[in-house]
PDB file of N, CA, C and O in Angstrom:
ATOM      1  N   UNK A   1      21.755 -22.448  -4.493  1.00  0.00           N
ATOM      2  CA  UNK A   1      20.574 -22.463  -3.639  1.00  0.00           C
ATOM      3  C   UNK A   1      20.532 -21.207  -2.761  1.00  0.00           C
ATOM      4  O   UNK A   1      19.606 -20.433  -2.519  1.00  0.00           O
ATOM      5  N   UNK A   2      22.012 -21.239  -2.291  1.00  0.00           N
ATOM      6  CA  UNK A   2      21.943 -19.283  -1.496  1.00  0.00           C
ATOM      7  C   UNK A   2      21.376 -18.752  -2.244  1.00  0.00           C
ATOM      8  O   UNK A   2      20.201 -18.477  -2.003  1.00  0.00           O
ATOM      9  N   UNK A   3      22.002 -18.366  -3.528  1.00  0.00           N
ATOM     10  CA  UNK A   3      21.230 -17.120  -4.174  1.00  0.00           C
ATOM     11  C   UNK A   3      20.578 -17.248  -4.533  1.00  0.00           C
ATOM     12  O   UNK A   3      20.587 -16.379  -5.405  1.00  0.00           O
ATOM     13  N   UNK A   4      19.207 -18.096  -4.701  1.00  0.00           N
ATOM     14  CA  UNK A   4      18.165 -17.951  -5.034  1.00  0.00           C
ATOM     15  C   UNK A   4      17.064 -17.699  -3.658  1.00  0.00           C
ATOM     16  O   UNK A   4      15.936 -17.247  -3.855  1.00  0.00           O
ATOM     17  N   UNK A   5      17.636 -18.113  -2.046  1.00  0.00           N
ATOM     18  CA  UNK A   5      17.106 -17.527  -1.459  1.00  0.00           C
ATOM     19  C   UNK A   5      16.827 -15.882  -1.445  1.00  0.00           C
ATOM     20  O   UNK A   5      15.742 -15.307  -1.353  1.00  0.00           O
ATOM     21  N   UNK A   6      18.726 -15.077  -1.618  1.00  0.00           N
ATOM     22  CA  UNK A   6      18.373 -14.155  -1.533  1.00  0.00           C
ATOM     23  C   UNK A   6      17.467 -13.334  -2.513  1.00  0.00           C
ATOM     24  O   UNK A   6      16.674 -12.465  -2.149  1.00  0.00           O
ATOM     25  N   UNK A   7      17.604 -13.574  -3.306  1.00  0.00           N
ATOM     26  CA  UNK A   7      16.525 -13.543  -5.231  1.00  0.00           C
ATOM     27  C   UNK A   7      15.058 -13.761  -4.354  1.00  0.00           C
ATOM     28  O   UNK A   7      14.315 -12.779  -4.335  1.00  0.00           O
ATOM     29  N   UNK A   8      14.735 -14.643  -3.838  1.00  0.00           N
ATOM     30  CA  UNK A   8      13.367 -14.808  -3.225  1.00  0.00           C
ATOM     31  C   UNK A   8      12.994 -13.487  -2.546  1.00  0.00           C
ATOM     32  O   UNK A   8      12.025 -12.817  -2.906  1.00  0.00           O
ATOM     33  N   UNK A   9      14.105 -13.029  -1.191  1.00  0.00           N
ATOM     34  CA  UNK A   9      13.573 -12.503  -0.343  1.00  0.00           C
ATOM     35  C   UNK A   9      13.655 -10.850  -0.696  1.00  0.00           C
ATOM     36  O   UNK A   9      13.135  -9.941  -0.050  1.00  0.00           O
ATOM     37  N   UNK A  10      14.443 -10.752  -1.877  1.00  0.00           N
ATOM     38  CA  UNK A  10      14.704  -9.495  -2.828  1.00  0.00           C
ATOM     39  C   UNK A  10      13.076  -9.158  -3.372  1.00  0.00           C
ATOM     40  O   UNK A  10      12.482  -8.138  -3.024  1.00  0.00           O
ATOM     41  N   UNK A  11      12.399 -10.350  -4.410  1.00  0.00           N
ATOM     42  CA  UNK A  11      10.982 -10.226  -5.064  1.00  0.00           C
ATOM     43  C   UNK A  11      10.376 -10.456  -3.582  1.00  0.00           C
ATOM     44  O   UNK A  11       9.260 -10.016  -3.860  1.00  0.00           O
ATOM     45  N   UNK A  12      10.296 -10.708  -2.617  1.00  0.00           N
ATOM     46  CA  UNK A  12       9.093 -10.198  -1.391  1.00  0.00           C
ATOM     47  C   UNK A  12       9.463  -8.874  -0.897  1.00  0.00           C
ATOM     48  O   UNK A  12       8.495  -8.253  -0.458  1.00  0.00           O
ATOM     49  N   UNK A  13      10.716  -8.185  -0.833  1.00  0.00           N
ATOM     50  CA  UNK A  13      10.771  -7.535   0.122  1.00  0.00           C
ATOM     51  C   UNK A  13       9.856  -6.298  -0.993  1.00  0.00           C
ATOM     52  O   UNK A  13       9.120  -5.497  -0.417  1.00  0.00           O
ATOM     53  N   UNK A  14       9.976  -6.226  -2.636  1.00  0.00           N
ATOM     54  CA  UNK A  14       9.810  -5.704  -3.266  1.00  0.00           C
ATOM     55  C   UNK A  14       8.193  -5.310  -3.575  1.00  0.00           C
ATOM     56  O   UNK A  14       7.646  -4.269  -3.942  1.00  0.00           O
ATOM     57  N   UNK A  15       7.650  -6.819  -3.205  1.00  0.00           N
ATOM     58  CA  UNK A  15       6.225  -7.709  -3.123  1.00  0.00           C
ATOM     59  C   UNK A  15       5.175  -6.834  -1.515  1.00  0.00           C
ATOM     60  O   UNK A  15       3.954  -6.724  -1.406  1.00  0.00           O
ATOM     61  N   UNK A  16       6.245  -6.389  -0.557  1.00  0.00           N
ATOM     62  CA  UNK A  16       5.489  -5.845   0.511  1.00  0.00           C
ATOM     63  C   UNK A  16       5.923  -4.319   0.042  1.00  0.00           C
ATOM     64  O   UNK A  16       4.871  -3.680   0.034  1.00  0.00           O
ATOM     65  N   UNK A  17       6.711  -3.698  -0.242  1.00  0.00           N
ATOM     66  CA  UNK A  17       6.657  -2.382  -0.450  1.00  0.00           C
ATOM     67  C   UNK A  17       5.724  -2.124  -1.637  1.00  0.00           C
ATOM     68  O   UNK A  17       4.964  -1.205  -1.333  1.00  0.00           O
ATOM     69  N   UNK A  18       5.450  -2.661  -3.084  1.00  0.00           N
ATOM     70  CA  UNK A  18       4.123  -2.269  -3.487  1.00  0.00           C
ATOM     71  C   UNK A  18       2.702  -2.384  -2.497  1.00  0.00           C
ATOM     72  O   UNK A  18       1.999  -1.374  -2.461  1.00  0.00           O
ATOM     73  N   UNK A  19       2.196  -3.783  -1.567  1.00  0.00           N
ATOM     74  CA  UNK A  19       1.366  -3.996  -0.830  1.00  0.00           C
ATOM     75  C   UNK A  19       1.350  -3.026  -0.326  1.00  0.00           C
ATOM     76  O   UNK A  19       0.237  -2.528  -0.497  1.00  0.00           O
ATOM     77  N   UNK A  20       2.349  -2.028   0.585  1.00  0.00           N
ATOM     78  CA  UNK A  20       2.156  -0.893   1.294  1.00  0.00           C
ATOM     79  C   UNK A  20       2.145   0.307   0.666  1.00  0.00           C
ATOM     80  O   UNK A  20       1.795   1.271   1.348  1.00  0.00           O
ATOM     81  N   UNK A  21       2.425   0.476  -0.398  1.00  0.00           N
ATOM     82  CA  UNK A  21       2.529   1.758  -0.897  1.00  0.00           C
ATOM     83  C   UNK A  21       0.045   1.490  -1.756  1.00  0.00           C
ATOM     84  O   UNK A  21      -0.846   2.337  -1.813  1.00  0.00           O
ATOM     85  N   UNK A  22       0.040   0.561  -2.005  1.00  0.00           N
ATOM     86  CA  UNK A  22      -1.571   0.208  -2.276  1.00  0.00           C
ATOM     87  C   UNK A  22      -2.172   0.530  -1.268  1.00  0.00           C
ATOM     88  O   UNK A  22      -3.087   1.345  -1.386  1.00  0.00           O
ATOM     89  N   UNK A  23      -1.812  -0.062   0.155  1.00  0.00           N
ATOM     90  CA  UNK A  23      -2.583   0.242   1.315  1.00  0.00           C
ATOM     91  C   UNK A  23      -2.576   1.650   1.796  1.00  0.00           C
ATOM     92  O   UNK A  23      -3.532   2.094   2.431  1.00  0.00           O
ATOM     93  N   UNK A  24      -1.578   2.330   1.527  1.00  0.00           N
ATOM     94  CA  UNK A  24      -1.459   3.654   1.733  1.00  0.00           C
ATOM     95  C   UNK A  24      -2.444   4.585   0.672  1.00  0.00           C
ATOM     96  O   UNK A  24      -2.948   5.618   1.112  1.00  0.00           O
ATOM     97  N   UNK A  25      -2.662   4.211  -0.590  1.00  0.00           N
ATOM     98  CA  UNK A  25      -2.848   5.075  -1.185  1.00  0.00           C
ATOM     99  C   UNK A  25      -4.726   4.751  -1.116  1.00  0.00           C
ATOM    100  O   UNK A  25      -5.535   5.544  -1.597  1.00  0.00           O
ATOM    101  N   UNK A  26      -5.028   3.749  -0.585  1.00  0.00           N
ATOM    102  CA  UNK A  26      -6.513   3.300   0.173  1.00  0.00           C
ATOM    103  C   UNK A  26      -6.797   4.309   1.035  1.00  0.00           C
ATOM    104  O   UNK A  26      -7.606   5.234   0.961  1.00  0.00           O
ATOM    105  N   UNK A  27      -5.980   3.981   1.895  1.00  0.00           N
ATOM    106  CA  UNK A  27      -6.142   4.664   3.371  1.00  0.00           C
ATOM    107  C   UNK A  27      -6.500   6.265   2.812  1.00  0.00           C
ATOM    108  O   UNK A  27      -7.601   6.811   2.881  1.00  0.00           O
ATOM    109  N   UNK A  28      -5.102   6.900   2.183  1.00  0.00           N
ATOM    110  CA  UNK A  28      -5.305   8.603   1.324  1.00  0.00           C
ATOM    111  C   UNK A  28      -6.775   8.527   0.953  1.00  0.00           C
ATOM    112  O   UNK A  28      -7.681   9.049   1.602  1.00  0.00           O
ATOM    113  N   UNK A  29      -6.906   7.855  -0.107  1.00  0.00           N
ATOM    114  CA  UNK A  29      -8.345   7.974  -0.541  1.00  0.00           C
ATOM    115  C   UNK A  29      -9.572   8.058   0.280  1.00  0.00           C
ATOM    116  O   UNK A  29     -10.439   8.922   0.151  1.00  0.00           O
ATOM    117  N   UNK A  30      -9.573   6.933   1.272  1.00  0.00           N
ATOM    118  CA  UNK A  30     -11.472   6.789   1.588  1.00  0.00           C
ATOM    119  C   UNK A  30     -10.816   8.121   3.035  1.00  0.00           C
ATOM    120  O   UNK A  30     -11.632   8.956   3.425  1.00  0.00           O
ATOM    121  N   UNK A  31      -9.571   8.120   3.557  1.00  0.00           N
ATOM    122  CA  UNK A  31      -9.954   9.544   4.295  1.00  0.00           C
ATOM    123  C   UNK A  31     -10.258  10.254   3.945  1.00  0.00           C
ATOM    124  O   UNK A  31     -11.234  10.654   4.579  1.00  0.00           O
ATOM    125  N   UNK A  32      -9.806  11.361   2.443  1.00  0.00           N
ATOM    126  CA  UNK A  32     -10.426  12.272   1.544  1.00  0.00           C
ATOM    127  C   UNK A  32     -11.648  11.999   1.166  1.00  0.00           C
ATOM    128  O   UNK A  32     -12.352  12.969   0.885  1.00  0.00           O
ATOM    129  N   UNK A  33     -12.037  11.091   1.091  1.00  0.00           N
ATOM    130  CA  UNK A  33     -13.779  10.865   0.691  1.00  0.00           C
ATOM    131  C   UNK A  33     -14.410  11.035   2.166  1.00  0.00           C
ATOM    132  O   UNK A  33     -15.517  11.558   2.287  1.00  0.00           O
ATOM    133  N   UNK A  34     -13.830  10.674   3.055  1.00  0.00           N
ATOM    134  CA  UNK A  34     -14.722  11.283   4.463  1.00  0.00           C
ATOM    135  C   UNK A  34     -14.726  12.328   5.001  1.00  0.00           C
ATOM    136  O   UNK A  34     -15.413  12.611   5.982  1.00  0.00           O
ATOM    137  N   UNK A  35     -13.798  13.197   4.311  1.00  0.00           N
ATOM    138  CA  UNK A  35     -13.205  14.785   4.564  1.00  0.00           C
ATOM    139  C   UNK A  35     -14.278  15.211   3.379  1.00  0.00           C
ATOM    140  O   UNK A  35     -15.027  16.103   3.779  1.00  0.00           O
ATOM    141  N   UNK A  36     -14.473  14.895   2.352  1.00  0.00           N
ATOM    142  CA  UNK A  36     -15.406  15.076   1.297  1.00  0.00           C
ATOM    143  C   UNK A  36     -16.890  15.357   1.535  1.00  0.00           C
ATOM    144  O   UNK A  36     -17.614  16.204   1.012  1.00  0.00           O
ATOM    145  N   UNK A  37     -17.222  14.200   2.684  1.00  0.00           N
ATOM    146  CA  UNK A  37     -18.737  13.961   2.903  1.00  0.00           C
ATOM    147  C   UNK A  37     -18.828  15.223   4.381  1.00  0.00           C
ATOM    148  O   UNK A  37     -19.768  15.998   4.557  1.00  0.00           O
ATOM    149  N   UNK A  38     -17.924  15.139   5.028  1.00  0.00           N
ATOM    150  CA  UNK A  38     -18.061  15.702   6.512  1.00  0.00           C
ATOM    151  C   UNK A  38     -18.578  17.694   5.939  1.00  0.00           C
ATOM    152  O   UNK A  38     -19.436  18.438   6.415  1.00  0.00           O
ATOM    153  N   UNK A  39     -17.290  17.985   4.445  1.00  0.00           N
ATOM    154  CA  UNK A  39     -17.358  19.577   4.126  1.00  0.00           C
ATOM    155  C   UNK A  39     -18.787  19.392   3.839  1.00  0.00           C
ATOM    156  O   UNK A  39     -19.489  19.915   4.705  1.00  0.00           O
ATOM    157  N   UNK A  40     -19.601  18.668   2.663  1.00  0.00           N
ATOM    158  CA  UNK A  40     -20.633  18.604   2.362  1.00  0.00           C
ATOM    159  C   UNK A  40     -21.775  18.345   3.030  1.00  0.00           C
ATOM    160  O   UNK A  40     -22.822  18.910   2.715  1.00  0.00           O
ATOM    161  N   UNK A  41     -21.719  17.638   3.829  1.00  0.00           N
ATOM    162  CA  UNK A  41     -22.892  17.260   4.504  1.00  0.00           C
ATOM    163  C   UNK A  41     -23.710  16.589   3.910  1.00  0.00           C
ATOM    164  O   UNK A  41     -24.925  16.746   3.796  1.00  0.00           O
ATOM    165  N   UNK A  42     -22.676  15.403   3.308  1.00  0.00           N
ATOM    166  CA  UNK A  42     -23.349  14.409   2.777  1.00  0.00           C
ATOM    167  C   UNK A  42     -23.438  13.019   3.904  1.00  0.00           C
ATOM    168  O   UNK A  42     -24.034  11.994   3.573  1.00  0.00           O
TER     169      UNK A  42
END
């Protein structure tokens, strides 16, 4: 039963570093699209 906690908290800890590395690569994006619109004057 221990080790399947730690097995659990191994696939979350794994489960929030993709979530953040997604949210990060959001964030990269729509700032470059507002750096995009601001050069253009769109």
């Amino acid at each position: 039963m221990f080790s399947e906690q730690i097995d659990w908290s191994e696939k979350n800890s794994i489960h929030k570093f993709q979530l953040s590395l997604l949210l990060g690569l959001l964030l990269a994006c729509s700032s470059s699209t507002v750096n995009f619109r601001k050069q253009f004057g769109a």
